[in-house]
Structures are given as structure tokens and as C-alpha cells.
C-alpha angles and dihedrals in degrees: 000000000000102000107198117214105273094048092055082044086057100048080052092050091042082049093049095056091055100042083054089046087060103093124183118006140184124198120220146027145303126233129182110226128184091278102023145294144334133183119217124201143142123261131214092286093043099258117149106236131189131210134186117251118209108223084244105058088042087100096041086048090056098054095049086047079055092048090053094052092048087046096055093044086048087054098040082046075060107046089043096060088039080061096044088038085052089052085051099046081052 
């Protein structure tokens, strides 16, 4: 399907409003331990880093991991239509 210019602009601006609809997010995984839970991610510098999870935010952890994941399909959705916007604008 040959998609014209305004129409790829469309799909970014329909993108956009997702990726802003997308609120707190946390990076990273959970992993149950002996005596809970812990959440393992990389910082800035690329450091794993560990951090104690209490047994009642374990639920809450987990959406925000899933907020982060929609969030970065969402960004790589909008780099991929930049690239194919970029082919149209040869």
C-alpha cells in the first residue's frame, strides 16, 4: 500500500497522542526473591541496579513496567514512520 505524505504525518500525530497519553513509568523487571520482591533495571550509566519491592506495590510495579513497554513501542511506531516520511520527502 503506497501511503502519500499527509496521511504518514497523520499516523505521527495519531502516535504522538498515545505516547502523551502514557503517564508514570518504571524500566526494568521484577523478580521474587526468599523474602519479596526486588525490581532490576539499568541506570543512566548502564549499572544494573537493584531495589527492594514491598509485596503491596508489586501490582502497581508491574503496570508502570507495562507503561514503559507501551511507551517504547509507541517511540520506536514513531521513528519508524519519521524513516518511511524521510523515503517520501527523496
Amino acid at each position: 500500500m503506497a501511503k502519500n505524505k499527509e496521511s504518514v504525518l497523520g499516523m505521527i500525530r495519531r502516535e504522538t497522542g498515545n505516547f502523551s497519553k502514557t503517564k508514570r513509568m518504571l524500566k526494568g523487571s521484577i523478580s521474587k526473591i526468599k523474602n519479596g520482591f526486588i525490581l532490576t533495571y539499568k541506570n543512566s550509566d548502564n549499572i544494573t541496579k537493584t531495589l527492594y519491592i514491598r509485596k503491596d506495590k508489586v501490582s502497581e510495579t508491574k503496570i508502570l513496567i507495562q507503561n514503559y513497554n507501551k511507551a517504547k513501542q509507541i517511540f520506536n511506531r514513531i521513528l519508524s514512520l519519521n524513516i518511511e516520511l524521510f523515503k517520501l520527502d527523496k
